[in-house]
VOPAGU-2260 file (C-alpha; in pm, 1 decimal, decimal comma):
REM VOPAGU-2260
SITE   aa  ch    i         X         Y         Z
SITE  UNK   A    0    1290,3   -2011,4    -773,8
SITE  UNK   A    1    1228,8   -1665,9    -934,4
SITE  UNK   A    2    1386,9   -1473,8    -630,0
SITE  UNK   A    3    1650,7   -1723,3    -592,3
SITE  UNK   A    4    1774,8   -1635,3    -966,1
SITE  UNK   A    5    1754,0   -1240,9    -903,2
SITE  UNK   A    6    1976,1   -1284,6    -614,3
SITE  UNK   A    7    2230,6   -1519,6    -764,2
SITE  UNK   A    8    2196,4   -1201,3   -1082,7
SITE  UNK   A    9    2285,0    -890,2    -830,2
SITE  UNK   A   10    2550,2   -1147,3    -678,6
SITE  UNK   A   11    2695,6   -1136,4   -1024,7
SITE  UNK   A   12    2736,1   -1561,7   -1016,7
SITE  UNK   A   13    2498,4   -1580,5   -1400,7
SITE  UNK   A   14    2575,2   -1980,7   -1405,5
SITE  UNK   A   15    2406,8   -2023,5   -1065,2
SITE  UNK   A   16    2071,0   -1782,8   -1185,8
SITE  UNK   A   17    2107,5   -1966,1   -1535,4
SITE  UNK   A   18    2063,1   -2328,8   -1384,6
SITE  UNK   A   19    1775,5   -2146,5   -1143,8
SITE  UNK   A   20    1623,5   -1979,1   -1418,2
SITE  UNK   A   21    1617,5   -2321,7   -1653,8
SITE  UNK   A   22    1439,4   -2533,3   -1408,4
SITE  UNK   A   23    1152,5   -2273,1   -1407,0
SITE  UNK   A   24    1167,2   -2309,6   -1733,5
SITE  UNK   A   25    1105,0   -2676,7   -1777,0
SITE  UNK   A   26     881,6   -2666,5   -1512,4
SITE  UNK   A   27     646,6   -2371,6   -1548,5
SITE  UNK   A   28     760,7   -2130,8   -1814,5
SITE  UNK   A   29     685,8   -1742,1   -1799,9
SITE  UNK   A   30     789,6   -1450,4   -1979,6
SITE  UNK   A   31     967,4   -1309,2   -1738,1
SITE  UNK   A   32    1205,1   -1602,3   -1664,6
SITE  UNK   A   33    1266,8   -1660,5   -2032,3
SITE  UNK   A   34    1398,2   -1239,9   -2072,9
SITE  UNK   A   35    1555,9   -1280,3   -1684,1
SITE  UNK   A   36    1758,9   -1627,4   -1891,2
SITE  UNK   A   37    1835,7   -1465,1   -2198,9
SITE  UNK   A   38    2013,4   -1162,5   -1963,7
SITE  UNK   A   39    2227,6   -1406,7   -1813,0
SITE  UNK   A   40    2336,9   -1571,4   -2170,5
SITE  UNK   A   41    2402,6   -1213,3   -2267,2
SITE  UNK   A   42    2610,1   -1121,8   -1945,8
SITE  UNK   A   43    2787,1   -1480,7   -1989,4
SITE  UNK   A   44    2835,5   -1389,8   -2353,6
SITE  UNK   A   45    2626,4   -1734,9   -2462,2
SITE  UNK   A   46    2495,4   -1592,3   -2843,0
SITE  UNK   A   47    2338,5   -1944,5   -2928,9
SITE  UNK   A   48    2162,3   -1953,4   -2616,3
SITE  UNK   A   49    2037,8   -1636,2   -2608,4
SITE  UNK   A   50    1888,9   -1710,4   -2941,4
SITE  UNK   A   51    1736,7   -2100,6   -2827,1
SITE  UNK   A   52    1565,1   -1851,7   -2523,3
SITE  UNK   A   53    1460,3   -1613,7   -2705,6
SITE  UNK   A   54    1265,3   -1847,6   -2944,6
SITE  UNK   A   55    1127,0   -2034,3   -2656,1
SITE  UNK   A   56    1030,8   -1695,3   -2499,0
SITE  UNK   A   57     780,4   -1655,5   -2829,8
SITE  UNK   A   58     641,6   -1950,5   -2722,1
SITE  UNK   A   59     493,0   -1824,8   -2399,6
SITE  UNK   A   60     157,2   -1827,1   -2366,5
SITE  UNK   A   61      84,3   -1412,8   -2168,8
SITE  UNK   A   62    -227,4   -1567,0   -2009,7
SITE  UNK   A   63    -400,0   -1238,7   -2181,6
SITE  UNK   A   64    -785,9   -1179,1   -2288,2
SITE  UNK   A   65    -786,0    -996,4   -2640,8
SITE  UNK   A   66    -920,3    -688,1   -2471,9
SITE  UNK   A   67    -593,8    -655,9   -2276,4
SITE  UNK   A   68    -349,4    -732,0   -2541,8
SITE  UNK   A   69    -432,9    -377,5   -2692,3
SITE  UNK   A   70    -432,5    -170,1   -2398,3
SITE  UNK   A   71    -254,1     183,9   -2394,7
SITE  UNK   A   72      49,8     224,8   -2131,8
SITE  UNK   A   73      -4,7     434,3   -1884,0
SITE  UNK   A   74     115,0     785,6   -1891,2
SITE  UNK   A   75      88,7    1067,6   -1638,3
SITE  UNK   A   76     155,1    1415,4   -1744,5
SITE  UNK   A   77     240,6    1641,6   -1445,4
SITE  UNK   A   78     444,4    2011,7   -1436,4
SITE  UNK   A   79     423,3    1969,8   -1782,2
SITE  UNK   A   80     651,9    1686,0   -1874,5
SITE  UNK   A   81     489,8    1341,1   -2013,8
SITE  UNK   A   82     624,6    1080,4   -1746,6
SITE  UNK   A   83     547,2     714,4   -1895,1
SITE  UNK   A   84     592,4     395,3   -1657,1
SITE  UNK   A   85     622,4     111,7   -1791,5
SITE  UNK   A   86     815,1    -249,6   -1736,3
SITE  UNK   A   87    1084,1    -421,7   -1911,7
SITE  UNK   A   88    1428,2    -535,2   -1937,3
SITE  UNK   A   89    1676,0    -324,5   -1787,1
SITE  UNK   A   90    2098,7    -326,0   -1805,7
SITE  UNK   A   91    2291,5    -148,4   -1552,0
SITE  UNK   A   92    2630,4     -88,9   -1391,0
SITE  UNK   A   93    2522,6    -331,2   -1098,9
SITE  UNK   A   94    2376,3    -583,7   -1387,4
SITE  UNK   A   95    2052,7    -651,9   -1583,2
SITE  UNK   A   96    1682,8    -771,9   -1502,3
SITE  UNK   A   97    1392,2    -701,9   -1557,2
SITE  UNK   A   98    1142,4    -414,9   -1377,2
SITE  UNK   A   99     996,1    -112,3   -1360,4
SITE  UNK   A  100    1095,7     200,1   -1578,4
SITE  UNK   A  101    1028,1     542,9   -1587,4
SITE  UNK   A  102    1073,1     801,5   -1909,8
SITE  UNK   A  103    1011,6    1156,5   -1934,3
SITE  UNK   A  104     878,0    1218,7   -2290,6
SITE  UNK   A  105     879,7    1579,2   -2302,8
């Protein structure tokens, strides 16, 4: 159901990803479905939505040990630069979603 909402989001048809994203929701709730839903209320311009999501989103348990709730992101310095990967929520000219990310810090 994941895919299926990521393809109705590049499509550009948010009601269709919205009701895909909701079921997982209900069903089996993750992180990255609840930011993935609260992108869609944002593209569709829902506010109080957004907000019901977002709440529910602090509500998802990140499956994480302790140990691996503090670790560092990773960083590779090459040719001088810092270069720092990381993932997230992204907004583009083609949409928004969520993936990978890459910032040059120097």
């Amino acid at each position: 159901m994941q895919n299926i909402g990521v393809v109705f989001v590049k499509m550009g048809q948010y009601s269709d990803a919205i009701t895909s994203y909701e079921h997982i929701m209900t069903e089996r709730p993750d992180y990255k479905t609840a930011f993935n839903l609260i992108l869609c209320y944002y593209a569709t311009g829902d506010r109080e939505k957004m907000k019901k999501t977002f709440t529910r989103l602090l509500q998802v348990d990140l499956n994480l040990d302790d140990e691996d709730k503090y670790l560092p992101h990773p960083v590779s310095v090459g040719r001088g630069k810092g270069v720092v990967w990381g993932e997230g929520v992204y907004e583009g000219v083609g949409g928004c979603g969520y993936g990978w990310w890459k910032e040059d810090v120097w």
